[in-house]
N, CA, C and O atoms as a GROMACS GRO file, in nm:
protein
  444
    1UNK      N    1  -0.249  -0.399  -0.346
    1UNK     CA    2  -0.239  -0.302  -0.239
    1UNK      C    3  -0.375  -0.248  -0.202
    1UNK      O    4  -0.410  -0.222  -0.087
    2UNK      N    5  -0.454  -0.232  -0.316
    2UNK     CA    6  -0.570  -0.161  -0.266
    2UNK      C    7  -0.658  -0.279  -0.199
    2UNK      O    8  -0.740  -0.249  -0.112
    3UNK      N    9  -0.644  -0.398  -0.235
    3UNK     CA   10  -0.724  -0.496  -0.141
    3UNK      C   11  -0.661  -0.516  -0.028
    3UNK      O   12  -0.731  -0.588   0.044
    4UNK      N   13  -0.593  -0.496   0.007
    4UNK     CA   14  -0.557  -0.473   0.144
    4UNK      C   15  -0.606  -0.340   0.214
    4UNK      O   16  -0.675  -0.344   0.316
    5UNK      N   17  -0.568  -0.226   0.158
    5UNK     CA   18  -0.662  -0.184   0.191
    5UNK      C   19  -0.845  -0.142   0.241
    5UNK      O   20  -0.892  -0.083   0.339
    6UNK      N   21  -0.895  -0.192   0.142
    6UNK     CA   22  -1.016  -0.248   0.148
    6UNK      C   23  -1.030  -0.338   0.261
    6UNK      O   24  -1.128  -0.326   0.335
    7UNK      N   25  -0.938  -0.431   0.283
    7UNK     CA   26  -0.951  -0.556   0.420
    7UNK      C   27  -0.923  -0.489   0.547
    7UNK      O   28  -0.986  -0.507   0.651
    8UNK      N   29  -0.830  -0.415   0.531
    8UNK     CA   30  -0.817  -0.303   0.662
    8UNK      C   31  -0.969  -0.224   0.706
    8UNK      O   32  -1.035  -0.240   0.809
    9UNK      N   33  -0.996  -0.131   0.583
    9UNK     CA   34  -1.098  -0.056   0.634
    9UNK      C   35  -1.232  -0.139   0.638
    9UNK      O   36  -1.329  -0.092   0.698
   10UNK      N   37  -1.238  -0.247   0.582
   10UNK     CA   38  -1.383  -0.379   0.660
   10UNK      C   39  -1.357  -0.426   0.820
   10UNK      O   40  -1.444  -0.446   0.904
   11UNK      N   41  -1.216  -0.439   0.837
   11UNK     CA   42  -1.198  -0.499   0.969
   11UNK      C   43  -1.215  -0.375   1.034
   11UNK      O   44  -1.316  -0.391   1.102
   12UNK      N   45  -1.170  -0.251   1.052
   12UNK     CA   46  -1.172  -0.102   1.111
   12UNK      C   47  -1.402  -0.096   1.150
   12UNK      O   48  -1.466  -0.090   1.256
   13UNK      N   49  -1.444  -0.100   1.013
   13UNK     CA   50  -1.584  -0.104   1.045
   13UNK      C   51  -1.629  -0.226   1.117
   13UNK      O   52  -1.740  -0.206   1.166
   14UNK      N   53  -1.573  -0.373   1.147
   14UNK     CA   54  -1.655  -0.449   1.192
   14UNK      C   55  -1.610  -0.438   1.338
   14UNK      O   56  -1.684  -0.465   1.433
   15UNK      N   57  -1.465  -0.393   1.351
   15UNK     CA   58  -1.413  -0.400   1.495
   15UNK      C   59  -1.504  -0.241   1.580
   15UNK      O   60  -1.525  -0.249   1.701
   16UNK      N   61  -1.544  -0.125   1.514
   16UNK     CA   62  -1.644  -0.037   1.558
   16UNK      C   63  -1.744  -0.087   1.602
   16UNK      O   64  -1.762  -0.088   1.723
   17UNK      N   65  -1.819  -0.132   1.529
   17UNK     CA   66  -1.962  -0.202   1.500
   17UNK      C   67  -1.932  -0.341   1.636
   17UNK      O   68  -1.972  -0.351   1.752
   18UNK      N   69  -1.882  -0.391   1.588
   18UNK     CA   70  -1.884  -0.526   1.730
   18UNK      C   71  -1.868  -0.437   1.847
   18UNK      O   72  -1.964  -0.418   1.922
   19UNK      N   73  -1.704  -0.356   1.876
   19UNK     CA   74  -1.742  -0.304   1.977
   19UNK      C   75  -1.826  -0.223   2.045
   19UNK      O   76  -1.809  -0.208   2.166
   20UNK      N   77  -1.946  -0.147   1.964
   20UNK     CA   78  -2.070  -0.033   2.048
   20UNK      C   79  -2.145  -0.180   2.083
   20UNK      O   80  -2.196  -0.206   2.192
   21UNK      N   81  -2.139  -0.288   1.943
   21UNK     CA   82  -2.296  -0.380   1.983
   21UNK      C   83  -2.212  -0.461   2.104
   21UNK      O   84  -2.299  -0.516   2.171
   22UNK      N   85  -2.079  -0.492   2.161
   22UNK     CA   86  -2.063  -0.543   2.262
   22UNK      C   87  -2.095  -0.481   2.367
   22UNK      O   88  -2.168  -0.533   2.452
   23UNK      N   89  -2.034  -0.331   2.380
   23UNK     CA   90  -2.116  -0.238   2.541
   23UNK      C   91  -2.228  -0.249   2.545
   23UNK      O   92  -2.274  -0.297   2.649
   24UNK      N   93  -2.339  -0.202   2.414
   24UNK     CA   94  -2.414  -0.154   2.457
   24UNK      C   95  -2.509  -0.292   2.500
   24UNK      O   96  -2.593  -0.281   2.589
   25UNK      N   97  -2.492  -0.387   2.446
   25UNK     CA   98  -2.552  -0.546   2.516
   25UNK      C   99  -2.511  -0.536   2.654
   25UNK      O  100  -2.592  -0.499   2.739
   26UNK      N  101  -2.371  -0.570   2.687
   26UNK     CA  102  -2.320  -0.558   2.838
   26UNK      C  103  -2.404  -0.456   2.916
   26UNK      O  104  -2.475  -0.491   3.011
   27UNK      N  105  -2.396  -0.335   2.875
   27UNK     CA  106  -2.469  -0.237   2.925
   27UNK      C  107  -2.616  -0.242   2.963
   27UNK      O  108  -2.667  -0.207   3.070
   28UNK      N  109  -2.684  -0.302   2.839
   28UNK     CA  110  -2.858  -0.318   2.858
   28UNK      C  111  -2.836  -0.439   2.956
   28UNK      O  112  -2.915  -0.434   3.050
   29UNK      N  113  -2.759  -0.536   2.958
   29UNK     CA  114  -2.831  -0.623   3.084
   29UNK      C  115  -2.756  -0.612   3.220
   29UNK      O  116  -2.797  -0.669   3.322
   30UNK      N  117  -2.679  -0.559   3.217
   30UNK     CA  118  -2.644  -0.470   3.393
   30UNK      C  119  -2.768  -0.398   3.443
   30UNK      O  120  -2.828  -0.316   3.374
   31UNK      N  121  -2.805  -0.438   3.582
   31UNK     CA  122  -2.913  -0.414   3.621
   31UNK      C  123  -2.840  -0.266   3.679
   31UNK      O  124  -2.763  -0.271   3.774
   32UNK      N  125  -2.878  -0.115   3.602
   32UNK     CA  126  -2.858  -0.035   3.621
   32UNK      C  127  -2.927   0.127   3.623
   32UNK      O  128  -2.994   0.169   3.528
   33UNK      N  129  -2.907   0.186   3.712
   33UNK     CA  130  -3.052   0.258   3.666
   33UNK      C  131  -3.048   0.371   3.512
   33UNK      O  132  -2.946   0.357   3.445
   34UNK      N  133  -3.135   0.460   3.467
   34UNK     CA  134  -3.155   0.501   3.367
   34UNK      C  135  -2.976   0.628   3.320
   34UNK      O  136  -2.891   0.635   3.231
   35UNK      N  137  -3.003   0.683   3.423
   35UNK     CA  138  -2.851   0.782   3.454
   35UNK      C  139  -2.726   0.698   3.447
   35UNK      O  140  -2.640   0.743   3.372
   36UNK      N  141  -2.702   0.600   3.501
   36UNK     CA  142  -2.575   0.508   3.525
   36UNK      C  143  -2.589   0.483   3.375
   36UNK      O  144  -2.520   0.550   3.298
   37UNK      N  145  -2.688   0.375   3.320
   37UNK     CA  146  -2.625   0.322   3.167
   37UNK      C  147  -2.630   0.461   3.099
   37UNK      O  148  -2.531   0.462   3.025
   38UNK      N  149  -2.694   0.574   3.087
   38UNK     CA  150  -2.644   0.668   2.969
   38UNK      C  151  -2.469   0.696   2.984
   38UNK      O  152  -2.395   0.696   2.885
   39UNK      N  153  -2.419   0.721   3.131
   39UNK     CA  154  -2.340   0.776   3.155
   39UNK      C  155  -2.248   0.646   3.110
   39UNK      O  156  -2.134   0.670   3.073
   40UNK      N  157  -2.296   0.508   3.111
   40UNK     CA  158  -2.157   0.430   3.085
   40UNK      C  159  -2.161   0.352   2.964
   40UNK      O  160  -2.090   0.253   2.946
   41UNK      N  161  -2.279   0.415   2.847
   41UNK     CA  162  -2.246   0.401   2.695
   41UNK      C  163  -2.182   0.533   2.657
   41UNK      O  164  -2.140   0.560   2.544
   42UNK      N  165  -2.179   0.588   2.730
   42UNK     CA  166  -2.095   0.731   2.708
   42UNK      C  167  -1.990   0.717   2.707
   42UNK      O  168  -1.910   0.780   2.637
   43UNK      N  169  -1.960   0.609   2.807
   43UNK     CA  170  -1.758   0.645   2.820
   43UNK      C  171  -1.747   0.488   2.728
   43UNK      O  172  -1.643   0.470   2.665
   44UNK      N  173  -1.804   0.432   2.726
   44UNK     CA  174  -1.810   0.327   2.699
   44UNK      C  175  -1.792   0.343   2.511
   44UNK      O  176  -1.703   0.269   2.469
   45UNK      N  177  -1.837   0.396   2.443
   45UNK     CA  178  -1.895   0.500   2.340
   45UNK      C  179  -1.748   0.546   2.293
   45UNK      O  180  -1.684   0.505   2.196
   46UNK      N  181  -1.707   0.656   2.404
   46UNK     CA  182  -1.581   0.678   2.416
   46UNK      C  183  -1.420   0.633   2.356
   46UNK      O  184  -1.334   0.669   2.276
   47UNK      N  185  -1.449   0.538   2.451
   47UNK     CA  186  -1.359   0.461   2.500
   47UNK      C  187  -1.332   0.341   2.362
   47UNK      O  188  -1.222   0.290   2.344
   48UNK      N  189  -1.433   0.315   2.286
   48UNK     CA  190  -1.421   0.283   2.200
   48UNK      C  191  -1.362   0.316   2.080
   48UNK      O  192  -1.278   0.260   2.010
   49UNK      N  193  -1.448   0.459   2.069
   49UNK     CA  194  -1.377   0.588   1.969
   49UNK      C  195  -1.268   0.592   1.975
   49UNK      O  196  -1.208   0.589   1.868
   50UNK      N  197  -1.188   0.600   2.102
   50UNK     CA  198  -1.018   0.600   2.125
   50UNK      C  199  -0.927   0.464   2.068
   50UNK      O  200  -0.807   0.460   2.038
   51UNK      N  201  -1.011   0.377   2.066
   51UNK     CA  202  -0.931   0.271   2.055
   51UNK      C  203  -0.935   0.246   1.858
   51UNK      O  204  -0.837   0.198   1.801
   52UNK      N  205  -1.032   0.278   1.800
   52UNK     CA  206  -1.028   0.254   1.677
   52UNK      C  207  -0.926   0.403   1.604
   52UNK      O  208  -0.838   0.402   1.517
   53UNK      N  209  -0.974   0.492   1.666
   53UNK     CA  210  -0.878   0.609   1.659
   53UNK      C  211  -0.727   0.576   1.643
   53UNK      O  212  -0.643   0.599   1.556
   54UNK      N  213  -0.727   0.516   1.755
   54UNK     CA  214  -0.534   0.471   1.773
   54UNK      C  215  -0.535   0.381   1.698
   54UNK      O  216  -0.430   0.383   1.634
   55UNK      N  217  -0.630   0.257   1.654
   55UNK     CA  218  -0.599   0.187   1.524
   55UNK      C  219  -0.616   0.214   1.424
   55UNK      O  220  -0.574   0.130   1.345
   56UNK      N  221  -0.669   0.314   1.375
   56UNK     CA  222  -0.648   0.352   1.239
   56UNK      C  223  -0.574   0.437   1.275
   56UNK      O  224  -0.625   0.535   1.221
   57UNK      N  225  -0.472   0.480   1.338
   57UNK     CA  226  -0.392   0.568   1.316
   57UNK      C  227  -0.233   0.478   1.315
   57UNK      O  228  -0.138   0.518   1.247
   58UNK      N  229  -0.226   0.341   1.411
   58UNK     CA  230  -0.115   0.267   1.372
   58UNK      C  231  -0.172   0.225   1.198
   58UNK      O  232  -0.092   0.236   1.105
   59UNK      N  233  -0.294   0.185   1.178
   59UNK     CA  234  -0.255   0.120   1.069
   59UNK      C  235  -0.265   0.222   0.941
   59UNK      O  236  -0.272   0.187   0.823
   60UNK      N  237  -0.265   0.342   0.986
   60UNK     CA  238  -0.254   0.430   0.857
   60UNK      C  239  -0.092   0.469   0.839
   60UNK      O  240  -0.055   0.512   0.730
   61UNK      N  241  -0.005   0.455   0.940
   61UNK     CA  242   0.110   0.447   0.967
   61UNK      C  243   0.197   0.364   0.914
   61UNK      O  244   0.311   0.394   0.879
   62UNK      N  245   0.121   0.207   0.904
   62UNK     CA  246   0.142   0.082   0.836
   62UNK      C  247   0.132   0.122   0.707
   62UNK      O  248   0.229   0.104   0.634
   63UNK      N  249   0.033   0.175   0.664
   63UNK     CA  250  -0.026   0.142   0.508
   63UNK      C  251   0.130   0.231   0.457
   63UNK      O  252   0.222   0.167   0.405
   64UNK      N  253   0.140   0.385   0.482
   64UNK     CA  254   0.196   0.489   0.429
   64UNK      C  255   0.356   0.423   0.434
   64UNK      O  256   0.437   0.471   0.355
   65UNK      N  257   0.399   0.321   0.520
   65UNK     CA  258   0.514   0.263   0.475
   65UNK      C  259   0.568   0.191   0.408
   65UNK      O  260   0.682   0.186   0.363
   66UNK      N  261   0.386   0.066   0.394
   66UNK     CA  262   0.436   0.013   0.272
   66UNK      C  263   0.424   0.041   0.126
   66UNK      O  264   0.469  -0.025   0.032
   67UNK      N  265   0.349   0.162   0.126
   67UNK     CA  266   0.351   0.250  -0.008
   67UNK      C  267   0.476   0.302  -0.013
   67UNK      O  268   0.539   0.289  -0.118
   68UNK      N  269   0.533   0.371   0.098
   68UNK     CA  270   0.663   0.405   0.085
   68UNK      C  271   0.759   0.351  -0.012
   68UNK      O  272   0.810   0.387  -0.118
   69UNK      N  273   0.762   0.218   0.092
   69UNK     CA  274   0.868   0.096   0.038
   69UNK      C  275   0.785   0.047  -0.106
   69UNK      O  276   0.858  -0.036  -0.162
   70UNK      N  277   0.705   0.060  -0.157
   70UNK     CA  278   0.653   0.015  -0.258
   70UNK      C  279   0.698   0.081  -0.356
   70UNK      O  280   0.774   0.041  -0.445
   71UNK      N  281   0.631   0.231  -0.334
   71UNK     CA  282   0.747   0.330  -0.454
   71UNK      C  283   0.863   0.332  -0.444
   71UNK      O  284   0.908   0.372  -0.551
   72UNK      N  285   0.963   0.304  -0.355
   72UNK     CA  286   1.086   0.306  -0.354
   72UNK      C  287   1.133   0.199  -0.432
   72UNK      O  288   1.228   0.224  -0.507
   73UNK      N  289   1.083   0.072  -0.431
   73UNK     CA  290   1.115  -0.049  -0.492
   73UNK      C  291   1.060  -0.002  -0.641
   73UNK      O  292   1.160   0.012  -0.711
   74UNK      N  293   0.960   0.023  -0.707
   74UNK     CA  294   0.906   0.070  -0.861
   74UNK      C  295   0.994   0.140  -0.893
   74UNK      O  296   1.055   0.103  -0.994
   75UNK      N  297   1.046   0.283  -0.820
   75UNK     CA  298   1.172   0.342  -0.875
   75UNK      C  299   1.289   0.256  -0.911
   75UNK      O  300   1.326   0.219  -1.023
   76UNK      N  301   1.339   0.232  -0.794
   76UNK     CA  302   1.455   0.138  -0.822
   76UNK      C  303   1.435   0.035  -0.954
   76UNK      O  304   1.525   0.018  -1.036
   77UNK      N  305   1.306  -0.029  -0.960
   77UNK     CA  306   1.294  -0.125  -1.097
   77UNK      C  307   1.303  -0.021  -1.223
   77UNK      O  308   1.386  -0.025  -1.314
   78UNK      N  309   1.218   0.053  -1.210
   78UNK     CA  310   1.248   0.156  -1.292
   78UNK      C  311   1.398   0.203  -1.383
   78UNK      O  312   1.416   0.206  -1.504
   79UNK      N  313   1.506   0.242  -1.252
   79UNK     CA  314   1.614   0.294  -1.266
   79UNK      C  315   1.677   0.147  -1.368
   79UNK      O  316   1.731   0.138  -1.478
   80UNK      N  317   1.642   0.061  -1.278
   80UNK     CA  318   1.721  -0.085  -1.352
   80UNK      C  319   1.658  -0.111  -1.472
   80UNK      O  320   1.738  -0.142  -1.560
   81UNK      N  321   1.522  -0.108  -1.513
   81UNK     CA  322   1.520  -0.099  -1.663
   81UNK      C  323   1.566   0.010  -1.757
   81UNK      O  324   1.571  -0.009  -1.878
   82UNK      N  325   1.599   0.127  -1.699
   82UNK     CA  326   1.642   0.191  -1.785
   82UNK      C  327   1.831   0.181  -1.803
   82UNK      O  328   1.898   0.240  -1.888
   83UNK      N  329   1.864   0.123  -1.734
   83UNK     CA  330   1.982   0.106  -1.749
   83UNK      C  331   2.015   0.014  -1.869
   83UNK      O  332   2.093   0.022  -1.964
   84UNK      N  333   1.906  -0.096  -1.817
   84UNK     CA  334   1.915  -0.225  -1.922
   84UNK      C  335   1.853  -0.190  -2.071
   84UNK      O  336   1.859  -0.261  -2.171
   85UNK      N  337   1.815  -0.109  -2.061
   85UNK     CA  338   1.752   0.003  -2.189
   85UNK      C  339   1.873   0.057  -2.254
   85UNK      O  340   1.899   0.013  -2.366
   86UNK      N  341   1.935   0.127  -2.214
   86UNK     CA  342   2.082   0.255  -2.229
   86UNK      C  343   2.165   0.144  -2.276
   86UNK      O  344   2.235   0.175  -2.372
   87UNK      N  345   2.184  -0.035  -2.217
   87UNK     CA  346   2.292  -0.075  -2.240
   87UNK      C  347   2.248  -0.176  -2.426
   87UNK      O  348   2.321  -0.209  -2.519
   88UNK      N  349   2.116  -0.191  -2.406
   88UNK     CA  350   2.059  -0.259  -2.534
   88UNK      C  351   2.089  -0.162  -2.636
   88UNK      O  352   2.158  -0.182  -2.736
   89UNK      N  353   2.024  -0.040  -2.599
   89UNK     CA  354   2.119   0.079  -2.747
   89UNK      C  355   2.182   0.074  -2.794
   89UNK      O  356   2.182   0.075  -2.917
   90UNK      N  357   2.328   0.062  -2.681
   90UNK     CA  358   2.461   0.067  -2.716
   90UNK      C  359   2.491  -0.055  -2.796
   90UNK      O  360   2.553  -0.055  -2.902
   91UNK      N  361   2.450  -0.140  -2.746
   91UNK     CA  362   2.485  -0.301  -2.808
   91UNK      C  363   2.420  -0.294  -2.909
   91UNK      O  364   2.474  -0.373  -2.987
   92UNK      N  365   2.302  -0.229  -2.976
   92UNK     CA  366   2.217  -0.225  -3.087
   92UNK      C  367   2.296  -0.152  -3.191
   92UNK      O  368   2.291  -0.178  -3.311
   93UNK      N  369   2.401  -0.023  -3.113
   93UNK     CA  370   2.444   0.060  -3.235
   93UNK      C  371   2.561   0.003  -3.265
   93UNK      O  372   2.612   0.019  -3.376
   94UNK      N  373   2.620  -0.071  -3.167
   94UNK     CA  374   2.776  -0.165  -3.214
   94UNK      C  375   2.733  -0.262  -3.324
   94UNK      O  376   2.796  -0.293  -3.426
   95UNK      N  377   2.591  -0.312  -3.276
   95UNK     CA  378   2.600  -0.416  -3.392
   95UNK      C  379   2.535  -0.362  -3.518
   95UNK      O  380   2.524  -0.431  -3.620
   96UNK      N  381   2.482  -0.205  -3.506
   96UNK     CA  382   2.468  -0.198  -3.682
   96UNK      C  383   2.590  -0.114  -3.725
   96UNK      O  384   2.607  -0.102  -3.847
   97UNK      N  385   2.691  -0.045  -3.630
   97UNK     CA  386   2.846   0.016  -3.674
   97UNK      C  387   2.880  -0.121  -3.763
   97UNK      O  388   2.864  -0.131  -3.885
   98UNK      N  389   2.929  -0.225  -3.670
   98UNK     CA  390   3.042  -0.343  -3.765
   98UNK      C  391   2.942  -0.429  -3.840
   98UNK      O  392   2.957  -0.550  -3.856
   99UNK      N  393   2.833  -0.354  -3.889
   99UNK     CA  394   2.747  -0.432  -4.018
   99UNK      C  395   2.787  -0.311  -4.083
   99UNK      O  396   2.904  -0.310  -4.045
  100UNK      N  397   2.776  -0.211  -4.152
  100UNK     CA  398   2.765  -0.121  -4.177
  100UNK      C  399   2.917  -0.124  -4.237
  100UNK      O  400   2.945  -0.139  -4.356
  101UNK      N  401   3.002  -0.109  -4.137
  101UNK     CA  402   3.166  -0.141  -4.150
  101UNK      C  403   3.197  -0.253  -4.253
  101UNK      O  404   3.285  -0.251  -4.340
  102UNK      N  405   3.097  -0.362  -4.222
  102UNK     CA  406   3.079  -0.496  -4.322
  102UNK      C  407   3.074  -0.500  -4.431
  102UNK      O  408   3.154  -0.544  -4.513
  103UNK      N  409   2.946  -0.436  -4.445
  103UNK     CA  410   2.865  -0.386  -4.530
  103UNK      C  411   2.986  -0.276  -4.645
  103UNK      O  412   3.004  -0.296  -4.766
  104UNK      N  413   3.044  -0.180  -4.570
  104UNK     CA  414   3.138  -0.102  -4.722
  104UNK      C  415   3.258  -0.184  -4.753
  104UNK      O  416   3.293  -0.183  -4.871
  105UNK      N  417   3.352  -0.279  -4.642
  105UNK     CA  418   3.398  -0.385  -4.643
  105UNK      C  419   3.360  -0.467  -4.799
  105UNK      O  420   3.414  -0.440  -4.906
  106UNK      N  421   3.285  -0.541  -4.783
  106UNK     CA  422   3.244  -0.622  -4.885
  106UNK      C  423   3.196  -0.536  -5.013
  106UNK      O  424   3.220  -0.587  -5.123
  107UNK      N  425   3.127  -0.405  -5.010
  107UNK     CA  426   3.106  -0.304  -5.114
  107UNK      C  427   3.255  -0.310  -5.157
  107UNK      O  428   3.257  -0.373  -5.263
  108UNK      N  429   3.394  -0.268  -5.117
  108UNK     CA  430   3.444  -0.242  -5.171
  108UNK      C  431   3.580  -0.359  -5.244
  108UNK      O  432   3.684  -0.328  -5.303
  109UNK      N  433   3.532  -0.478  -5.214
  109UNK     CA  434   3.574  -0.585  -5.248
  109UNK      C  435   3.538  -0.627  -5.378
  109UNK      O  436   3.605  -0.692  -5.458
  110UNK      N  437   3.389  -0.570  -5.393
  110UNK     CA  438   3.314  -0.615  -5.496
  110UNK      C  439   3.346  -0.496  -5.676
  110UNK      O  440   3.313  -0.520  -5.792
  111UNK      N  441   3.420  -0.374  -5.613
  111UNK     CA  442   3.457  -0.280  -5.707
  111UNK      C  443   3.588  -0.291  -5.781
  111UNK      O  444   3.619  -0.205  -5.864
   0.00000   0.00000   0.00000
């Protein structure tokens, strides 16, 4: 789980990183004057920010469900080993009762 995570937040930094170095390339070779490109790595800048924003916010949405479903499934295994726990006891104390039972059985055969 946590390497997935980890793969999420590398792709989150390379999809930032590609997209400023894609505007701001597009941007430096538009023949534009000094005011126009500040103003359109700005929105540009922006516009970017919004979009990794809304993706880390679907995929933090993603992650928190499949942790969800992750602990929900560990519980549940959980619950089922302890059942299979509770039922080995029982079967553990039946089989030292009718040894035991055996056991004064044959003690008193022997008197």
């Amino acid at each position: 789980m946590a390497g997935e995570e980890s793969n999420i937040h590398s792709f989150m930094k390379g999809f930032l990183i590609g997209g400023i170095i894609g505007a701001v390339t597009a941007l430096l070779l538009a023949p534009k004057s000094g005011k126009e490109l500040r103003e359109e790595l700005r929105r540009k800048g922006e516009e970017t920010l919004d979009e990794v924003k809304h993706t880390y916010s679907e995929t933090s949405s993603k992650i928190k469900a499949i942790l969800d479903d992750a602990l929900y499934r560990a519980e549940e295994l959980k619950k089922e080993a302890q059942r299979h726990l509770s039922e080995a006891r029982a079967k553990a104390k039946e089989i030292l009762k009718e040894a035991e039972e055996k056991k004064a059985e044959a003690s008193q055969k022997l008197d």
